[in-house]
Predicted model as a PDB file, atoms N, CA, C, CB and O in Angstrom, pLDDT in the B-factor column:
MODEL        1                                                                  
ATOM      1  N   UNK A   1     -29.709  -9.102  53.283  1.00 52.00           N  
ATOM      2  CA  UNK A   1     -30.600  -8.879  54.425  1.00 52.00           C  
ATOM      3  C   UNK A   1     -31.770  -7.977  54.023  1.00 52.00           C  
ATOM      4  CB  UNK A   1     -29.821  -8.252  55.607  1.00 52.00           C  
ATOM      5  O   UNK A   1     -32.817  -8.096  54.660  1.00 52.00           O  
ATOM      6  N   UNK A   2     -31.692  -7.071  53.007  1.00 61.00           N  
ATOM      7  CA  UNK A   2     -32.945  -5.642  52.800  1.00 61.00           C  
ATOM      8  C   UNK A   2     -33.381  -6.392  52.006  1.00 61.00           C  
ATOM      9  CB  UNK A   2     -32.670  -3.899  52.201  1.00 61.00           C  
ATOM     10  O   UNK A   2     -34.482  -5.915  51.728  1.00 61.00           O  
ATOM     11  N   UNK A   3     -33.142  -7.911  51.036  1.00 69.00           N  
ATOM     12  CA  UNK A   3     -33.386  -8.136  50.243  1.00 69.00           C  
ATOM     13  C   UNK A   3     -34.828  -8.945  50.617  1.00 69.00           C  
ATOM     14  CB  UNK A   3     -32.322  -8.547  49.664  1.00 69.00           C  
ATOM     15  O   UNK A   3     -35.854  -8.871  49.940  1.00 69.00           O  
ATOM     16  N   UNK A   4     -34.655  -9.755  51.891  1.00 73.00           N  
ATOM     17  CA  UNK A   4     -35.115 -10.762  52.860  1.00 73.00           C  
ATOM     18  C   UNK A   4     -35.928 -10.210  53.286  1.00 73.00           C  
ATOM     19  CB  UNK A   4     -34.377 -11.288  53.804  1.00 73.00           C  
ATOM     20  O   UNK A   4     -37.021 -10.706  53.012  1.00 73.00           O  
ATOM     21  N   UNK A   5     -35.974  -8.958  54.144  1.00 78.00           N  
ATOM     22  CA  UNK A   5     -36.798  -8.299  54.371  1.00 78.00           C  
ATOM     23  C   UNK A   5     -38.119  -7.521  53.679  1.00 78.00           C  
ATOM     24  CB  UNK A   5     -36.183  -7.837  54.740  1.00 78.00           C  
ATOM     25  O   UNK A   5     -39.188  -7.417  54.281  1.00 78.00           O  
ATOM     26  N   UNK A   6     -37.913  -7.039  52.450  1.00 85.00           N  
ATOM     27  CA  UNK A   6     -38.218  -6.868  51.529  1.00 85.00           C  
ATOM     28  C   UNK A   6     -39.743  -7.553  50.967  1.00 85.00           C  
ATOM     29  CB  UNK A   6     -37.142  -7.119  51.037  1.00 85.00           C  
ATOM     30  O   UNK A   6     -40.905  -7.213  50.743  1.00 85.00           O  
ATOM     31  N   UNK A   7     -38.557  -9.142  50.899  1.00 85.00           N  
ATOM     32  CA  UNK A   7     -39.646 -10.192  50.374  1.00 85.00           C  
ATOM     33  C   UNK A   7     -40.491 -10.521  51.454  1.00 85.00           C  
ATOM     34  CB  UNK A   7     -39.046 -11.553  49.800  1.00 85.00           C  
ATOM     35  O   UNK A   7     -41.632 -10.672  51.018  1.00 85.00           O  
ATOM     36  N   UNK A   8     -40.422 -10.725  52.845  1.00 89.00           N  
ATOM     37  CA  UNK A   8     -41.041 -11.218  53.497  1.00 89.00           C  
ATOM     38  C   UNK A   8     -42.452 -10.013  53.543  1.00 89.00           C  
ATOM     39  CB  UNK A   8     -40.158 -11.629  54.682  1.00 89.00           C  
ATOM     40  O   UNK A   8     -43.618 -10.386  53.413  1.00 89.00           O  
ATOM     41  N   UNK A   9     -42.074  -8.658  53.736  1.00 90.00           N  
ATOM     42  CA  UNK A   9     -43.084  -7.478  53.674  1.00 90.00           C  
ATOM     43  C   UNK A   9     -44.150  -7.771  52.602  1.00 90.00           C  
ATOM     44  CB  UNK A   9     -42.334  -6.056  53.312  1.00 90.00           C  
ATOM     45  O   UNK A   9     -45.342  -7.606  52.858  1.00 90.00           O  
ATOM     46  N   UNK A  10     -43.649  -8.283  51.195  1.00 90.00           N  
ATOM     47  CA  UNK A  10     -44.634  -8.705  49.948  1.00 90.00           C  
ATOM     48  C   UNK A  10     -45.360  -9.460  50.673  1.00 90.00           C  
ATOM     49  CB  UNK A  10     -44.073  -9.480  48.593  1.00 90.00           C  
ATOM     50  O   UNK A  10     -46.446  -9.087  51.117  1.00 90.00           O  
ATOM     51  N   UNK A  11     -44.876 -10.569  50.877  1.00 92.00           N  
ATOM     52  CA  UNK A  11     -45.759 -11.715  51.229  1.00 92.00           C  
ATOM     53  C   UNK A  11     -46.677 -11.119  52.267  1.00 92.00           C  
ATOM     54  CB  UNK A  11     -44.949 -13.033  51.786  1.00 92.00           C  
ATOM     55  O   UNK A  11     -47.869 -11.147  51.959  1.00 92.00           O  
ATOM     56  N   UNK A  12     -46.398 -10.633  53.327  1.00 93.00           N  
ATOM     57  CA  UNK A  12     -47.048 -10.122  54.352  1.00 93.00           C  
ATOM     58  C   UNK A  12     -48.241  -9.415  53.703  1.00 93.00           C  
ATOM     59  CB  UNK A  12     -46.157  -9.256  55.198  1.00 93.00           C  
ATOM     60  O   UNK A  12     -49.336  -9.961  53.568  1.00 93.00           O  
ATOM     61  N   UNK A  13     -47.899  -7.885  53.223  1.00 93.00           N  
ATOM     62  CA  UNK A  13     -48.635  -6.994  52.155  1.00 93.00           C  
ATOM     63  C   UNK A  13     -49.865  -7.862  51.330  1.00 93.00           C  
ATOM     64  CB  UNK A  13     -47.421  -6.429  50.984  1.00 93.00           C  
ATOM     65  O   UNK A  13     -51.024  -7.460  51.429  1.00 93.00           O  
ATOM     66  N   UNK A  14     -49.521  -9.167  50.449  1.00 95.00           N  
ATOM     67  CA  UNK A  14     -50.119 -10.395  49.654  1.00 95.00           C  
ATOM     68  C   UNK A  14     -50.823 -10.881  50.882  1.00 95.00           C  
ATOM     69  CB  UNK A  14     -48.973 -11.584  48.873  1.00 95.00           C  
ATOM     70  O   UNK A  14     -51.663  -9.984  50.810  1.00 95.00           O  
ATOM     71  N   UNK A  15     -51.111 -11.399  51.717  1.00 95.00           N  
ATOM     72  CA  UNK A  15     -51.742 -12.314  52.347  1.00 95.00           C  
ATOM     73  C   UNK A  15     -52.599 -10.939  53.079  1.00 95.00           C  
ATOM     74  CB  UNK A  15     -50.741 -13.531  53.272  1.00 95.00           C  
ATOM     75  O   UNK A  15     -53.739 -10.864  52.620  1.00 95.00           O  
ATOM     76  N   UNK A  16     -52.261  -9.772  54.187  1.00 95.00           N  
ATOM     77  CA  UNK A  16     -53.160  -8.925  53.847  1.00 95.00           C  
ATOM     78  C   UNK A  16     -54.631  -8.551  53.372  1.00 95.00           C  
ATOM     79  CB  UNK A  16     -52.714  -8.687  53.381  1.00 95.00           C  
ATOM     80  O   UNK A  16     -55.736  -8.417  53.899  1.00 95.00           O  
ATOM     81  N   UNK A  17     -53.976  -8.433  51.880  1.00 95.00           N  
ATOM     82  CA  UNK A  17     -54.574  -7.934  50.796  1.00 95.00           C  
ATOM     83  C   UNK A  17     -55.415  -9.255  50.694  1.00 95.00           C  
ATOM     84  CB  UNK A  17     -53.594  -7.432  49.531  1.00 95.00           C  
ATOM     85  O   UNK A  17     -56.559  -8.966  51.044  1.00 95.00           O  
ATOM     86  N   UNK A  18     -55.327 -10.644  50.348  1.00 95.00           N  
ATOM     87  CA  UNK A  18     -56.027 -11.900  50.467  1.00 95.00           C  
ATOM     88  C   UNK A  18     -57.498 -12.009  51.645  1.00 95.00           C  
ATOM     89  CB  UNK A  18     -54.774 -12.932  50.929  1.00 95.00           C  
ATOM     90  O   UNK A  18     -58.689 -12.160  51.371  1.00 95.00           O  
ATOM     91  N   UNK A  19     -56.884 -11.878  52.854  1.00 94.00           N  
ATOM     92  CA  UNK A  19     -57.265 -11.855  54.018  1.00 94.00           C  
ATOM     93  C   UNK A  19     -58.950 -10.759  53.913  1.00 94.00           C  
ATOM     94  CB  UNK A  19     -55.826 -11.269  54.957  1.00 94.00           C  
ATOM     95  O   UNK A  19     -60.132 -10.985  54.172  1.00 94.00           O  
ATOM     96  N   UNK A  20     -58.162  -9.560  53.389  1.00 94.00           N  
ATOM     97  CA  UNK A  20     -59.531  -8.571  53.589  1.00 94.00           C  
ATOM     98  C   UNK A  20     -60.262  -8.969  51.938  1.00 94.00           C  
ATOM     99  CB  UNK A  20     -59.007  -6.391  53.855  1.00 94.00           C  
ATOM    100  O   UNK A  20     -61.341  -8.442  51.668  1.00 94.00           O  
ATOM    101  N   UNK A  21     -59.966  -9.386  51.481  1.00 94.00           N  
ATOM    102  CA  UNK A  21     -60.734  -9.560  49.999  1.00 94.00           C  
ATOM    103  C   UNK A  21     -61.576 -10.512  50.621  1.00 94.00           C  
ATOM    104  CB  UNK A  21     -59.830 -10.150  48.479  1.00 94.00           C  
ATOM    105  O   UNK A  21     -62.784 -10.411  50.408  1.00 94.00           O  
ATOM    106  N   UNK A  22     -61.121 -11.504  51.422  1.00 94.00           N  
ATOM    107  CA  UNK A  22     -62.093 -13.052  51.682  1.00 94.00           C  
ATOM    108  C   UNK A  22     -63.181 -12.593  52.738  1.00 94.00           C  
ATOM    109  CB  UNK A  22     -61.034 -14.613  52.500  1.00 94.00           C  
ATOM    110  O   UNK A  22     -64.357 -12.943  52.832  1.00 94.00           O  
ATOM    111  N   UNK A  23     -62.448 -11.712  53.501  1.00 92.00           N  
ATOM    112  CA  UNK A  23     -63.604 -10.944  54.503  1.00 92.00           C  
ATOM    113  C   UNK A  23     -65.093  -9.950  54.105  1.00 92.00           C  
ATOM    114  CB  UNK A  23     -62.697  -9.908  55.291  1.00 92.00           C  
ATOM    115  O   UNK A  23     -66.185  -9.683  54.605  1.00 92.00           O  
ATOM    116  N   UNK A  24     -64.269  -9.637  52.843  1.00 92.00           N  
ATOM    117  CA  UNK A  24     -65.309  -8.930  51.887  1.00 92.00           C  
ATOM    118  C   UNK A  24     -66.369  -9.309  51.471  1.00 92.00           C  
ATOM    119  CB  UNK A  24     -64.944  -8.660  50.902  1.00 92.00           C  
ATOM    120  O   UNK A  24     -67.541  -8.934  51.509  1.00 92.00           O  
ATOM    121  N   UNK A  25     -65.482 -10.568  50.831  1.00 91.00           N  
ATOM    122  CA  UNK A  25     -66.712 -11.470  50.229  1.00 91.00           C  
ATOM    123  C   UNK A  25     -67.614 -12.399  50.873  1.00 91.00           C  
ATOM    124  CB  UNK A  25     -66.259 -12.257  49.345  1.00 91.00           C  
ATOM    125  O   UNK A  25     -68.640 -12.806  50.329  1.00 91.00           O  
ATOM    126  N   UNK A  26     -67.110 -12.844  52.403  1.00 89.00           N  
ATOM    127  CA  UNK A  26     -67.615 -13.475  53.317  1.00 89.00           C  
ATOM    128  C   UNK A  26     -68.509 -12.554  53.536  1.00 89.00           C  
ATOM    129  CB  UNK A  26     -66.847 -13.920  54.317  1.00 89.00           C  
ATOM    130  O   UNK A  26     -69.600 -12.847  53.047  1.00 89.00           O  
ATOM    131  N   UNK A  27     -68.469 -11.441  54.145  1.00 86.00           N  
ATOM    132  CA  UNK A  27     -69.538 -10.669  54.391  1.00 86.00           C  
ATOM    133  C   UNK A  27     -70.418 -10.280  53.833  1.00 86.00           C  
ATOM    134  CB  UNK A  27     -69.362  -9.967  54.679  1.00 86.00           C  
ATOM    135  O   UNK A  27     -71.515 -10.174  54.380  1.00 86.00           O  
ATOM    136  N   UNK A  28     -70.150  -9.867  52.261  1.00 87.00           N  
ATOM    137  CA  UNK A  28     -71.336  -9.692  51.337  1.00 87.00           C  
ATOM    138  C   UNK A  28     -71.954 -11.180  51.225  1.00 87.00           C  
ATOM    139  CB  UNK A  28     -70.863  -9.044  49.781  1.00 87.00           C  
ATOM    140  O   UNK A  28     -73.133 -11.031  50.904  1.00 87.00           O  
ATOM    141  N   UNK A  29     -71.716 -12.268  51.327  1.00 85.00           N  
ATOM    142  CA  UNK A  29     -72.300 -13.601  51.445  1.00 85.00           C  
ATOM    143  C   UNK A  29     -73.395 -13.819  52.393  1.00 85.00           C  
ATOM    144  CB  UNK A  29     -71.319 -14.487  51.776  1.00 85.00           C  
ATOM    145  O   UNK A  29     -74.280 -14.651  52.194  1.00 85.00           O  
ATOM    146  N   UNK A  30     -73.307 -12.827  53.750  1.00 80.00           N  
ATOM    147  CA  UNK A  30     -73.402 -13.398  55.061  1.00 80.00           C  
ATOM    148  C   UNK A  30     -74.693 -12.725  55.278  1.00 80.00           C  
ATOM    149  CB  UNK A  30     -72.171 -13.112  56.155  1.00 80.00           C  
ATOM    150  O   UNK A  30     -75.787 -13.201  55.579  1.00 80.00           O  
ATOM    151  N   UNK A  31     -74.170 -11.010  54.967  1.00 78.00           N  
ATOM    152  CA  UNK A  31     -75.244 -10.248  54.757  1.00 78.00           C  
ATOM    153  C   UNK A  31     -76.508 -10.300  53.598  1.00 78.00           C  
ATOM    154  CB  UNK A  31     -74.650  -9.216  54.672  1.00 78.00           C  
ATOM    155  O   UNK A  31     -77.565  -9.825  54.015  1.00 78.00           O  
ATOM    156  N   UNK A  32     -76.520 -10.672  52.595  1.00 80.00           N  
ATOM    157  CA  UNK A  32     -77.207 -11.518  51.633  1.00 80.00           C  
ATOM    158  C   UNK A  32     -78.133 -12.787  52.762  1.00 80.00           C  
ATOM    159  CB  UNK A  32     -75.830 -12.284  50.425  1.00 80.00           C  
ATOM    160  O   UNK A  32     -79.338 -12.695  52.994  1.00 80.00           O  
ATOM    161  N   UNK A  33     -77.532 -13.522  53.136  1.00 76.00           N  
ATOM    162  CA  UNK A  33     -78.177 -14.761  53.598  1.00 76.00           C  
ATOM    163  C   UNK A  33     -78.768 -14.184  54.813  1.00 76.00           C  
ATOM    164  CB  UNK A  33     -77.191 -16.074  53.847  1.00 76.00           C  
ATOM    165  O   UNK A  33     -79.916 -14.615  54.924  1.00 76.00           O  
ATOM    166  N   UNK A  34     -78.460 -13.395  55.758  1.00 73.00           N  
ATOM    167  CA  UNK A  34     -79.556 -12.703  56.923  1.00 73.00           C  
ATOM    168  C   UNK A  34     -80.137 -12.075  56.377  1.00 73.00           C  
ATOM    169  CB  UNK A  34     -79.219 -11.907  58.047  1.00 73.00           C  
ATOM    170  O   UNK A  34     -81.252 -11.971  56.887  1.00 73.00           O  
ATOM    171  N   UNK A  35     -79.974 -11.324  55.221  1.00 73.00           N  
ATOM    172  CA  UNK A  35     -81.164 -10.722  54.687  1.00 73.00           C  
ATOM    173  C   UNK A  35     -82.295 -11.129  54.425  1.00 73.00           C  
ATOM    174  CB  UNK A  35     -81.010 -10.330  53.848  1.00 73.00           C  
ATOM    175  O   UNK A  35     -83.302 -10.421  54.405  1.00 73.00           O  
ATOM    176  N   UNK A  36     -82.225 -12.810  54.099  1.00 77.00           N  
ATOM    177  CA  UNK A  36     -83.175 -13.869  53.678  1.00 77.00           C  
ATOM    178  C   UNK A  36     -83.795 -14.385  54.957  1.00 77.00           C  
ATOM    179  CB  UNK A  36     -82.465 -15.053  52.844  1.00 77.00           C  
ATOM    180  O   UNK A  36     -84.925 -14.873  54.970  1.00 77.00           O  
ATOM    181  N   UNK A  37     -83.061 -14.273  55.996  1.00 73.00           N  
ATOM    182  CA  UNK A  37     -83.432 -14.668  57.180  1.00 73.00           C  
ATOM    183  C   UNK A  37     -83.610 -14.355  58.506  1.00 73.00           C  
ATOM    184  CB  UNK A  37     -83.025 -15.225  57.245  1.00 73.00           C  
ATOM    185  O   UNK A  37     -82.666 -14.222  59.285  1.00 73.00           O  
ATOM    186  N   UNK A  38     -84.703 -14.235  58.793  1.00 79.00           N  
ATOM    187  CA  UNK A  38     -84.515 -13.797  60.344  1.00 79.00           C  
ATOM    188  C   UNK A  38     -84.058 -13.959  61.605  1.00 79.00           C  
ATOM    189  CB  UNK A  38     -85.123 -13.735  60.679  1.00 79.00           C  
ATOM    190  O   UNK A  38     -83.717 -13.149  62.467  1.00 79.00           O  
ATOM    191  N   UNK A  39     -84.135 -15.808  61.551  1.00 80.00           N  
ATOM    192  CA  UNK A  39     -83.954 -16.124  62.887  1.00 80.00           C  
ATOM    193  C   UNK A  39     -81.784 -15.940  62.617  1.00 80.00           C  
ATOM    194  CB  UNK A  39     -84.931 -18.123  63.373  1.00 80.00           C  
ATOM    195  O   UNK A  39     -81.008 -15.971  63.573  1.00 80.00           O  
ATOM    196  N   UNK A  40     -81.376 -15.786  61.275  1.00 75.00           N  
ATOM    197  CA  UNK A  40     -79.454 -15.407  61.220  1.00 75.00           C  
ATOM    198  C   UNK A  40     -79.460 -14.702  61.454  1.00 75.00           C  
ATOM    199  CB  UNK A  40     -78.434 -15.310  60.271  1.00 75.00           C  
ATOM    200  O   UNK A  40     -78.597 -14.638  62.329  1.00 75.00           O  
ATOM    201  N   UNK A  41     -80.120 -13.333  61.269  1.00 77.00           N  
ATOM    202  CA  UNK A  41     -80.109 -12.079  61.540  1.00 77.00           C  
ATOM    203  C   UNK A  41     -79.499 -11.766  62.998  1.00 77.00           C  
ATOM    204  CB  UNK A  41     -81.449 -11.623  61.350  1.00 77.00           C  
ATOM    205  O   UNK A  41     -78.525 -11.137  63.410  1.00 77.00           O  
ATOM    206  N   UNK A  42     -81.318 -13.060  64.009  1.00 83.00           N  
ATOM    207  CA  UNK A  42     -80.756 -12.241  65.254  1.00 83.00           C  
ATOM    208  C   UNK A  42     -79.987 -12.895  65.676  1.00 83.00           C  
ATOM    209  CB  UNK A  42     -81.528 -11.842  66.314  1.00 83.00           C  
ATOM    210  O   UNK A  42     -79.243 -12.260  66.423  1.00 83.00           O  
ATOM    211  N   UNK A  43     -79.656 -14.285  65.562  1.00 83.00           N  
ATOM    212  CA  UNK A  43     -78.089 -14.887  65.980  1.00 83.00           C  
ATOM    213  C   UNK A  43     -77.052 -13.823  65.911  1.00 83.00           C  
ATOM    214  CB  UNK A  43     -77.524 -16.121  64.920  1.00 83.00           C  
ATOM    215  O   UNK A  43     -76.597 -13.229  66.889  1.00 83.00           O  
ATOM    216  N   UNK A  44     -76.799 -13.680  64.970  1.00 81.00           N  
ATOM    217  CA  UNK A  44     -75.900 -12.432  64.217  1.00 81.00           C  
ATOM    218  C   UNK A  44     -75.770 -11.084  65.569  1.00 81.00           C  
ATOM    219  CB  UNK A  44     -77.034 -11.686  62.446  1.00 81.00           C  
ATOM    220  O   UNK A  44     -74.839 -10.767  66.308  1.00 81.00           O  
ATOM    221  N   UNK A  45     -76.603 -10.774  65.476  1.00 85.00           N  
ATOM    222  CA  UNK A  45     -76.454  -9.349  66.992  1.00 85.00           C  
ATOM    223  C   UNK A  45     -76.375  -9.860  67.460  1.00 85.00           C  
ATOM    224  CB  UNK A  45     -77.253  -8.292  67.711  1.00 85.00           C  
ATOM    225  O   UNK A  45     -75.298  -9.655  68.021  1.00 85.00           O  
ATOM    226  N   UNK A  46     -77.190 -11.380  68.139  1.00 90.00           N  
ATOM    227  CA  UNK A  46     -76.542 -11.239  69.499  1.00 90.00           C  
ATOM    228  C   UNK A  46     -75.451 -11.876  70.097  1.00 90.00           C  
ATOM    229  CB  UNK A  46     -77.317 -11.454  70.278  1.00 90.00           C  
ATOM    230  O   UNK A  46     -75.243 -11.975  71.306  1.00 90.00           O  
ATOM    231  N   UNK A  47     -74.490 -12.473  68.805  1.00 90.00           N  
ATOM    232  CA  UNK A  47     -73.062 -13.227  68.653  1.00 90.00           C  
ATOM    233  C   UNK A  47     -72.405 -11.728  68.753  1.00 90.00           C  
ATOM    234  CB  UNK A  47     -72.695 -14.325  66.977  1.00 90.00           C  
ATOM    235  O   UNK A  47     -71.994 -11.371  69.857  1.00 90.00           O  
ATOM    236  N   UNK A  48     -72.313 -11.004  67.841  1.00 89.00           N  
ATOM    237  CA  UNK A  48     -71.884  -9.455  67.934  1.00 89.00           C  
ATOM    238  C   UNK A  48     -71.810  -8.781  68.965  1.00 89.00           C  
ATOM    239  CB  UNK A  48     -72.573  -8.686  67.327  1.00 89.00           C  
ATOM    240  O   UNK A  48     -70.807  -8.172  69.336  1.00 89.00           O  
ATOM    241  N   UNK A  49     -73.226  -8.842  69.710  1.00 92.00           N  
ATOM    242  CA  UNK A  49     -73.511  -7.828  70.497  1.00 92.00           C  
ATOM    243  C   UNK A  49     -72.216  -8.733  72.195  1.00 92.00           C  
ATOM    244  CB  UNK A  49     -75.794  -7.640  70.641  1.00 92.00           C  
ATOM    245  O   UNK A  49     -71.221  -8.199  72.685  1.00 92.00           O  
ATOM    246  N   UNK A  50     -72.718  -9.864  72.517  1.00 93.00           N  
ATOM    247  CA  UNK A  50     -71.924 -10.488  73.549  1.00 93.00           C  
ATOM    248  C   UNK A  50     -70.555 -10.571  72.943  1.00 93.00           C  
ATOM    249  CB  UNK A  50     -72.484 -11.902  74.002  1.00 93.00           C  
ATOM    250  O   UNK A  50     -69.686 -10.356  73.788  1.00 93.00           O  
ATOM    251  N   UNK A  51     -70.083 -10.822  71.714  1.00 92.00           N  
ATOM    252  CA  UNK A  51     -68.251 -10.319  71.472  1.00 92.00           C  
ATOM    253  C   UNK A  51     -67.972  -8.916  71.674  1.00 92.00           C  
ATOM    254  CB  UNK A  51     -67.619 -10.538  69.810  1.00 92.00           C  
ATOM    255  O   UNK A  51     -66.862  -8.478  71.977  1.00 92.00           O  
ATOM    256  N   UNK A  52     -69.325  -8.020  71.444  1.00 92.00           N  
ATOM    257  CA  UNK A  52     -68.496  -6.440  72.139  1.00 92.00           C  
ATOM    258  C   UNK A  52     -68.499  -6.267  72.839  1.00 92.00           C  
ATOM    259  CB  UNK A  52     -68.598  -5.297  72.069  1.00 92.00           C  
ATOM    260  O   UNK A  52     -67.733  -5.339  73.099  1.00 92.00           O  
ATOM    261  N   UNK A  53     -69.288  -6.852  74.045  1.00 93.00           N  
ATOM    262  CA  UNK A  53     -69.205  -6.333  75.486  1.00 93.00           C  
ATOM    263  C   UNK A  53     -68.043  -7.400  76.090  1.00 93.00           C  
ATOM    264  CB  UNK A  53     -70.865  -6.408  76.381  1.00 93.00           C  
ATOM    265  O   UNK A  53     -67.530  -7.173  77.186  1.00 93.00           O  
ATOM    266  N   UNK A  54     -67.750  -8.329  75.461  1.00 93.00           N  
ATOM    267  CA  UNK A  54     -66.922  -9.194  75.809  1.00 93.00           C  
ATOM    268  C   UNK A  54     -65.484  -8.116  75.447  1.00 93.00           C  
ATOM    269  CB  UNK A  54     -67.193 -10.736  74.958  1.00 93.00           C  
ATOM    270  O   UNK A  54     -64.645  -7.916  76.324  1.00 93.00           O  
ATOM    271  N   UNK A  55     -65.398  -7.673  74.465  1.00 92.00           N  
ATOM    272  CA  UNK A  55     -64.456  -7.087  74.166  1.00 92.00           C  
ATOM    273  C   UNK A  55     -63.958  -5.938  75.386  1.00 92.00           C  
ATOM    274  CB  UNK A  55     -64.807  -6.618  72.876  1.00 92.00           C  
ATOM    275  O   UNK A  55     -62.988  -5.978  76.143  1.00 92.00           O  
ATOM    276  N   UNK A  56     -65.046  -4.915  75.233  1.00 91.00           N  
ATOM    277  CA  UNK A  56     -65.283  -3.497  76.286  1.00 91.00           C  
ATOM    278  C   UNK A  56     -64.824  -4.226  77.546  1.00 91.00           C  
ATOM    279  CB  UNK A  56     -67.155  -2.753  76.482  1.00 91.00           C  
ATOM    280  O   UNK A  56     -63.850  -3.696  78.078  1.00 91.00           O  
ATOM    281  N   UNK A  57     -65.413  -5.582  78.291  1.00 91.00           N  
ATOM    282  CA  UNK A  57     -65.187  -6.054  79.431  1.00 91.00           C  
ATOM    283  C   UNK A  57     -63.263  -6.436  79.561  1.00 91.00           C  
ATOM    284  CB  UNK A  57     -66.317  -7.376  79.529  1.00 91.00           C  
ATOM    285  O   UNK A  57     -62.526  -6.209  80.521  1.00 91.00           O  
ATOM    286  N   UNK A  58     -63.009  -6.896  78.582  1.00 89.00           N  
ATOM    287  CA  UNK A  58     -61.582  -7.120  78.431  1.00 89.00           C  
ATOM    288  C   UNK A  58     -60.365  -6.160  78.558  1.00 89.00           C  
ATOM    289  CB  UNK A  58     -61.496  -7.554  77.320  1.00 89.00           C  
ATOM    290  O   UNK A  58     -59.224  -6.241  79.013  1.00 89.00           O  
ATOM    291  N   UNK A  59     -61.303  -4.997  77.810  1.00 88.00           N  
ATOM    292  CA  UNK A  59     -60.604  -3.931  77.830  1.00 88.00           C  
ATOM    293  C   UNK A  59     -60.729  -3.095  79.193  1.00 88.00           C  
ATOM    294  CB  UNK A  59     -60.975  -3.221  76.685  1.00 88.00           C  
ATOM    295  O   UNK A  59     -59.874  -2.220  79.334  1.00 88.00           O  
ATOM    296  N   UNK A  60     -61.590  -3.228  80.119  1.00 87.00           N  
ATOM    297  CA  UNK A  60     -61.574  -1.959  80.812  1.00 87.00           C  
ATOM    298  C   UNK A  60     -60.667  -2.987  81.951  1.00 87.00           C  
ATOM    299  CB  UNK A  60     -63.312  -1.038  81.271  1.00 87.00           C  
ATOM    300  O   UNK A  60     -59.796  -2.415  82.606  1.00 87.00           O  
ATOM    301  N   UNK A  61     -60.873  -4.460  82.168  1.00 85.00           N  
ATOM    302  CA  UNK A  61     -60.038  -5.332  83.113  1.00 85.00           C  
ATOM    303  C   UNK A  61     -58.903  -4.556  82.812  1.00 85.00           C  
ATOM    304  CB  UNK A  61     -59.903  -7.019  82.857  1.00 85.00           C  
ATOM    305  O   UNK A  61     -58.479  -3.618  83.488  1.00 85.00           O  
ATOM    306  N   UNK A  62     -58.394  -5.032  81.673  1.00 84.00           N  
ATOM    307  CA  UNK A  62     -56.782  -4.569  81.673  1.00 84.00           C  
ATOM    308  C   UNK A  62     -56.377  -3.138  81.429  1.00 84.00           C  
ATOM    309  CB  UNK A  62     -56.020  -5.310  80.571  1.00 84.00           C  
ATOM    310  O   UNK A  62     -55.201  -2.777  81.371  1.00 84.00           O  
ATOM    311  N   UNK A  63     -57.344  -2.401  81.298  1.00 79.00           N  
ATOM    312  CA  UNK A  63     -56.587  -1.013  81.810  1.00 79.00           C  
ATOM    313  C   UNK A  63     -56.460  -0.730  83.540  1.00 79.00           C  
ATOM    314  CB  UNK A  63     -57.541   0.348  81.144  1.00 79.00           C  
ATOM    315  O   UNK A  63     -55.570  -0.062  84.067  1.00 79.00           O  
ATOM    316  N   UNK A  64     -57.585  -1.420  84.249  1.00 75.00           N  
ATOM    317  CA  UNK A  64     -57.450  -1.532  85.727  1.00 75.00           C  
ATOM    318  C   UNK A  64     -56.215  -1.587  86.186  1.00 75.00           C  
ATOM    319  CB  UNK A  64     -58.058  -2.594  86.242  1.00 75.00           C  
ATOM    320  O   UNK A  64     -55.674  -0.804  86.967  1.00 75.00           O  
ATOM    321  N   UNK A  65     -55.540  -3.054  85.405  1.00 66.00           N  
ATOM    322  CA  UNK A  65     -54.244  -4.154  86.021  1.00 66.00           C  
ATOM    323  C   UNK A  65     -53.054  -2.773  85.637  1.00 66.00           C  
ATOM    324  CB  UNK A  65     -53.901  -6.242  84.772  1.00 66.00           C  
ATOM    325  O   UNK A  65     -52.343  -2.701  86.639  1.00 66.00           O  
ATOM    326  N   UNK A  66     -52.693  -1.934  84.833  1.00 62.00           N  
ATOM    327  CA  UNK A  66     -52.089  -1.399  84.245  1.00 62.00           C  
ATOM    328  C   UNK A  66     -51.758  -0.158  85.470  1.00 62.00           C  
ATOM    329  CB  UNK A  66     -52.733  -1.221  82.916  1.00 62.00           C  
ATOM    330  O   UNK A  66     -51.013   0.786  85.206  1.00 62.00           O  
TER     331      UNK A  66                                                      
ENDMDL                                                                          
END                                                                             
């Protein structure tokens, strides 16, 4: 059973570690290419900017319901 557990934590830990490396490099990709461009740039904030208030809006609903 600690053995199972164990392994599954690696894998977990491994994919992780995968996960933020690809995010890394996605982003240094992303940021590179809006750098080249303006009209990605402002897509970029204002995809950002409406997922944070989307976020903030989500969050203050459900502290209400609570």
């Amino acid at each position: 059973m600690t053995s199972d557990n164990s392994r599954y934590l690696i894998v977990i830990i491994v994919l992780i570690l995968l996960l933020v490396v690809a995010v890394v490099i996605a982003t240094y990709y992303f940021i590179s290419f809006i750098s080249t461009n303006s009209t990605a740039f402002f897509i970029t904030a204002t995809a950002l900017g409406l997922l944070g208030a989307y976020s903030i809006y989500k969050r203050l609903r459900s502290r209400q319901h609570h």
